[in-house]
C-alpha positions, -999 to 999 in steps of 0.1 A, spaced: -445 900 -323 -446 877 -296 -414 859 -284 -427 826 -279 -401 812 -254 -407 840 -231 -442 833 -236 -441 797 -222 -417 809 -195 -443 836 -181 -471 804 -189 -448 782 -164 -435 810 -142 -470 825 -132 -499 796 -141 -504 764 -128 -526 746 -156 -559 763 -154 -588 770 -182 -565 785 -206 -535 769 -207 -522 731 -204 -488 715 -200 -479 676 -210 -449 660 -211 -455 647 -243 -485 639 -270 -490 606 -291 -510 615 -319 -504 581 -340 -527 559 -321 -562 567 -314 -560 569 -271 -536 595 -283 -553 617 -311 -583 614 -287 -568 624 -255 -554 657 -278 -590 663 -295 -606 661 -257 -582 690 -247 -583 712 -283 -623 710 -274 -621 719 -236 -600 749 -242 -618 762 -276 -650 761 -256 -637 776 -222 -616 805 -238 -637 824 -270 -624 854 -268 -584 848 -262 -559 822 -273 -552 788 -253 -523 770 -251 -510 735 -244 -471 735 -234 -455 699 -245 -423 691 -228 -429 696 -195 -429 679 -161 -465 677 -146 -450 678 -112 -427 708 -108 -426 723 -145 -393 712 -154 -387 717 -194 -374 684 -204 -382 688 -239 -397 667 -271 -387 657 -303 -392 686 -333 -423 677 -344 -430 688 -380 -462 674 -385 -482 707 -409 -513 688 -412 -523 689 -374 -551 713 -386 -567 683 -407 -572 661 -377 -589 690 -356 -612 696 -389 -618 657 -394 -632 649 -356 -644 685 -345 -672 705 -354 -668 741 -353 -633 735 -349 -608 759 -336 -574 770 -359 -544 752 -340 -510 759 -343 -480 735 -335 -445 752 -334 -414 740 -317 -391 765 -295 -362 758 -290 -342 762 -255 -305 765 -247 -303 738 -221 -320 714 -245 -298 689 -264 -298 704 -300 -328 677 -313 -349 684 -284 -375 714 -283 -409 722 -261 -436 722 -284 -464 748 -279 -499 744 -292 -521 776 -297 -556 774 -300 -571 804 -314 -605 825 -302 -636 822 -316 -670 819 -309 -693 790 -304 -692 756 -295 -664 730 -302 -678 695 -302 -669 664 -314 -678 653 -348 -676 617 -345 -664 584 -326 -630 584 -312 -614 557 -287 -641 560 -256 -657 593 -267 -688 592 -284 -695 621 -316 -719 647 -304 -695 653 -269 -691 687 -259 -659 696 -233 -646 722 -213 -618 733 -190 -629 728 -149 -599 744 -133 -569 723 -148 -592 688 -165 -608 689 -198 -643 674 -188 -674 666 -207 -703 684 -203 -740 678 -212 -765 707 -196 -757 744 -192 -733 752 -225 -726 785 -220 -697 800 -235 -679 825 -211 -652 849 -215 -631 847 -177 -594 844 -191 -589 872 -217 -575 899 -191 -551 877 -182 -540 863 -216 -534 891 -230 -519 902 -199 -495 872 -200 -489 876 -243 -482 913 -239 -455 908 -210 -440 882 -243 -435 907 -269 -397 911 -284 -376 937 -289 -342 938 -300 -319 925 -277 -341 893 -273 -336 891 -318 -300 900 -314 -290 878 -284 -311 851 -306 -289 855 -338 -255 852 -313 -271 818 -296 -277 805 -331 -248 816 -346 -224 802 -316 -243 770 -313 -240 763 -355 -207 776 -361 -197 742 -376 -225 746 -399 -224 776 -418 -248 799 -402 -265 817 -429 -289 848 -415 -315 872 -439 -336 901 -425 -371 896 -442 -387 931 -451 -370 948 -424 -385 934 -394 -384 891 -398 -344 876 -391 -341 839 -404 -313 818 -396 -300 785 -412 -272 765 -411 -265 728 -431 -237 712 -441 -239 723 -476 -228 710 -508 -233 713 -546 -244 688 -572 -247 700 -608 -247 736 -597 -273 734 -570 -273 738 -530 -281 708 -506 -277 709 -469 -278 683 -445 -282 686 -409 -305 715 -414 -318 737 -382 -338 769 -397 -352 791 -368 -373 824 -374 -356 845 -344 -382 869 -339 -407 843 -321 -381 820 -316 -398 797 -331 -379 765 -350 -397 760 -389 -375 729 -396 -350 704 -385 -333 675 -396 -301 655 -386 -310 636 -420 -324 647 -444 -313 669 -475 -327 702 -482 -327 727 -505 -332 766 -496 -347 793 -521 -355 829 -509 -358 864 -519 -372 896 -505 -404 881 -502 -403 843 -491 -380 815 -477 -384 785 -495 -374 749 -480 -376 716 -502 -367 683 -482 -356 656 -500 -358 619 -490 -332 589 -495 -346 560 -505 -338 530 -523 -325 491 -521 -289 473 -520 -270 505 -525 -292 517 -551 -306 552 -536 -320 582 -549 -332 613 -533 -368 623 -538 -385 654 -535 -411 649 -499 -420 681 -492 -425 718 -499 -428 748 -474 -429 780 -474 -426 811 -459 -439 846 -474 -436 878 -451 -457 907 -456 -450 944 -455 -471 945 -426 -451 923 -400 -467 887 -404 -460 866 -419 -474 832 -434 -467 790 -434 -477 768 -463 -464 733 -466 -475 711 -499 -466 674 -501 -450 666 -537 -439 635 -530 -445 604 -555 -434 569 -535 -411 548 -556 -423 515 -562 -402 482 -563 -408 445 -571 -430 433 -548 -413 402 -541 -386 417 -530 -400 434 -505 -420 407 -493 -390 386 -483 -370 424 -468 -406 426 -448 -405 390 -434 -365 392 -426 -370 427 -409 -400 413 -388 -378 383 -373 -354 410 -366 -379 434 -345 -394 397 -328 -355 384 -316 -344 418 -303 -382 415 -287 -370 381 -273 -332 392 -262 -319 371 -287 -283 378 -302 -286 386 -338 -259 375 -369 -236 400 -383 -259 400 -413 -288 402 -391 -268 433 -381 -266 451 -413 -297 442 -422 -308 462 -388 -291 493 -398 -314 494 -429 -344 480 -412 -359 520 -409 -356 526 -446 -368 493 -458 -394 490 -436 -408 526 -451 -404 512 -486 -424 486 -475 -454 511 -458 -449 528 -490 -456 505 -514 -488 485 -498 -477 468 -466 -504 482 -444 -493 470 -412 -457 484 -417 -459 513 -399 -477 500 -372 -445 475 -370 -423 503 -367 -442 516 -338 -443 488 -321 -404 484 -319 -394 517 -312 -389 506 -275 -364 474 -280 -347 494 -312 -343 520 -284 -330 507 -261 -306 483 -284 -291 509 -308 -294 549 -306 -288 555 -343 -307 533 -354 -337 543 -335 -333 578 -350 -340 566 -384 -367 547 -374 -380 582 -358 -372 602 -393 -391 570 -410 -423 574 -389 -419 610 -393 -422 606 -432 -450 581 -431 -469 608 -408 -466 636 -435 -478 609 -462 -507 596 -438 -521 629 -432 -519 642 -470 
């Protein structure tokens, strides 16, 4: 079992970027420049490495390798954009580890691309790169390349070199369960050993309704890789396990003039096996709530000349205010129920909502987050 911060430590401590491994301070994957630029590299380091795993470390300073960290990035369907735009495409994994210097939302997200043979190339059009392009790794850029497609195994000594000097052992799980435990002790830390081997933790602030658990602020980490499966300041969840799986439900609060509900988004879970791995599946079960369409249409216009005089440095009215504080939610109703260019609206004031109001802007992040899942199911 690999411990997967040690793994990026040895990846920063001993490599500069290379043909097997790459470090960003962050990815964009909701524009195109952005799911292109991530496709190039996927496709560079599939091709260069077909016998041993890649990696791209997110997080981190280009300059010096300082770990400034990400936002948790939950997005499960990554695989279906590699499958859409590559052919032959590579399994890719997205997890975010968590470190203690971090603030408690932050993590370093690590991307593993796994080996296999032939060649990665893309399927179709994206941004500036025309389907049919093939790329590799020379030395630390992700380049095209038209003659001479050889695929070479040069970095699997090493890899497995760096990936073996990763594994855990039991002070790494048990000083993991004491940093979780300290850091959540408001929370209720909650931990289960999964067939003798796995250790989940959780914490939440939990309550009952009708008989049944729901937690809020939610952090659940799977100690052995280090490795953080969800995370929410937000959202409710619910948490079902046995001896066999660990199940997580999120729920979503939606709704209009102080009329909300919570509705079920999504479904994940975790079964371990008797032989030490384990396995991720996430299903989307949600069913958007609809609402008069008038409604909305004057809650879409108001929240636009909101996002355009914060844009403009205007001051805004105390109901222009409250109205703001909402303007995240109503703005994903609106995405939700056939306002195509919502989202892209959201996007677009990230900056000035930002830089205006912090709590705000971390709805609007939880709200992009949701229309992600939704977009990629």
């Amino acid at each position: 079992m690999i411990n997967k911060r040690l793994l990026i430590k040895n990846l920063l401590a001993h490599n500069d970027e290379n043909s097997f491994y790459d470090k960003k301070r962050k990815i964009n994957i909701s524009d195109k420049e952005g799911k292109a630029k991530f496709l190039k590299h996927v496709c560079a380091l599939s091709n260069s490495n077909p016998k041993n795993n890649a990696y791209i470390v997110i997080g981190v300073e280009d300059e010096d390798s300082t770990i400034t960290g990400v936002d948790f990035f939950d997005d499960s369907k990554i695989q279906n954009l590699i499958n859409a735009y590559l052919t032959n495409p590579p399994i890719v994994q997205y997890e975010n580890i968590p470190f203690p210097h971090l603030t408690e939302e932050k993590v370093v997200g690590l991307v593993t691309i796994r080996a296999q043979n032939g060649i990665t190339s893309l399927k179709k059009n994206i941004w500036k790169y025309y389907g049919g392009t093939v790329f590799f790794r020379d030395g630390s850029i992700s380049m095209p390349k038209v003659f001479d497609l050889k695929i070479e195994d040069i970095n699997s000594e090493i890899v497995n070199a760096i990936e073996n000097h990763a594994q855990n052992n039991i002070q790494y799980t048990l000083d993991g369960v004491f940093e979780f435990y300290n850091s959540k002790r408001d929370y209720n830390p909650t931990y289960k050993v999964f067939k003798e081997y796995f250790v989940m933790c959780w914490a939440g602030q939990k309550k009952t309704v009708k008989g049944k658990d729901y937690y809020s602020r939610v952090d659940i980490e799977l100690i052995n890789e280090q490795v953080r499966l969800f995370y929410s300041a937000l959202d409710e969840v619910s948490i079902a396990y046995n001896g066999d799986y660990f199940k997580i439900t999120e729920y979503v609060k939606l709704g209009l003039k102080e009329n909300y509900k919570f509705y079920p988004l999504e479904e994940t879970l975790i079964k371990f096996s008797n032989n030490a791995t384990y396995s991720i599946t996430s299903e989307l079960i949600f069913d958007p709530p609809q609402f008069d369409k008038k409604s909305l249409h004057h809650i879409y216009n108001s929240n636009n000349a909101i996002i355009e005089k914060l844009k403009k440095g205007y001051s805004l009215s105390k109901n222009e205010e409250e109205d703001l504080q909402n303007l995240p939610e109503t703005h994903l109703l609106c995405s939700l129920n056939g306002f195509p260019l919502a989202m892209d609206k959201l996007n677009e004031s990230k900056t000035v909502i930002k830089s205006y109001n912090s709590t705000v802007y971390r709805q609007l992040k939880e709200a992009l987050r949701i229309l992600r899942k939704v977009k990629y199911n």
